[in-house]
N, C-alpha and C positions, 0 to 999 in steps of 0.2 A: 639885545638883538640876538636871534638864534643864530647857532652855530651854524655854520655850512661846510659842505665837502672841498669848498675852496677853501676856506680857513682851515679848514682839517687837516689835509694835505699839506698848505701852505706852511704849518707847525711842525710837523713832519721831521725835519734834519734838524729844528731843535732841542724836539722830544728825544732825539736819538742817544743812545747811551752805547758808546762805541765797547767802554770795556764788555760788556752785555755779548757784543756782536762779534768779538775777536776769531777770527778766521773766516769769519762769511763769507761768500763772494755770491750775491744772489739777486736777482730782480722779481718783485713783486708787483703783478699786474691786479691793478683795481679795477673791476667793471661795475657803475652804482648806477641802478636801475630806481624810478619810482620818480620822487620830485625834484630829484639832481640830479637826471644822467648824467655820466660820463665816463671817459675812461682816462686812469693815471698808472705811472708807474711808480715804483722807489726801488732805484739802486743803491746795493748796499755792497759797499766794498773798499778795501784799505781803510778801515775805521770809518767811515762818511755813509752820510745817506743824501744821495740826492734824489729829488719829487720833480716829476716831467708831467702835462696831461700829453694824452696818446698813448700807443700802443707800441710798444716795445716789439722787438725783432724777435727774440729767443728768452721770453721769460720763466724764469725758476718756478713759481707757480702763479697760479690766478686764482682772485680771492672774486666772487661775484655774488652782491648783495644789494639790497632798496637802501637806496643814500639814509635815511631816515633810519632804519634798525642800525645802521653804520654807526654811524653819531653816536645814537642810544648806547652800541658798546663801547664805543670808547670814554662816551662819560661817564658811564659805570652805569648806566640805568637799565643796560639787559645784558644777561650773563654770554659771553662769549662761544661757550662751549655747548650751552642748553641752548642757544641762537641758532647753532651748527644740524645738533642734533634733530630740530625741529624744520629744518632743511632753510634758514632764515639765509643764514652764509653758505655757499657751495665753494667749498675747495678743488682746487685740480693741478696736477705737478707734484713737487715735491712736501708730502704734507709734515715731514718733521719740521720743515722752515715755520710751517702755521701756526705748531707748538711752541717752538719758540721766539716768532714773532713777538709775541705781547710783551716779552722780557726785556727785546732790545728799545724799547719807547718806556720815555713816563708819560705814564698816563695819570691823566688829569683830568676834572673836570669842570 
């Protein structure tokens, strides 16, 4: 069965690798366009991540991408940063979080 953005999400706080995270205090807003709209957050803070869908009050940044390329980087099937470059992910807010994003999760595929 393929992956989805509610799976995805849903793995979220147990991908999370707090030592990774230590001093964060941030919220990241998902907006996935394409054949899984939707919108999620993930609060990260006191070592924890917690995954909401909706739309957050005051988020640290917003990551806005087609559910489908999403996936693809998280499985490892399209490079993250060459995703970015090619305008696939659109970042906004605090973009050192986006750099370090990938670190605080295992990633699996």
């Amino acid at each position: 069965m393929p992956l989805t953005i509610r799976d995805l999400m849903g793995k979220m706080p147990a991908a999370f690798l707090p030592e990774k995270a230590e001093g964060t205090n941030a919220v990241i807003q998902f907006e996935f366009t394409g054949g899984e709209p939707g919108t999620w957050y993930a609060a990260i803070a006191d070592g924890k991540c917690e995954v909401a869908e909706g739309t957050h009050a005051s988020p640290t940044m917003t990551l806005t991408a087609d559910s489908q390329d999403y996936i693809d980087i998280i499985t490892g099937k399209m490079d993250a940063m060459k995703a970015f470059m090619q305008g696939k992910v659109k970042l906004a807010g605090n973009l050192n979080l986006a750099m370090k994003m990938t670190s605080f999760f295992k990633l699996s595929g």
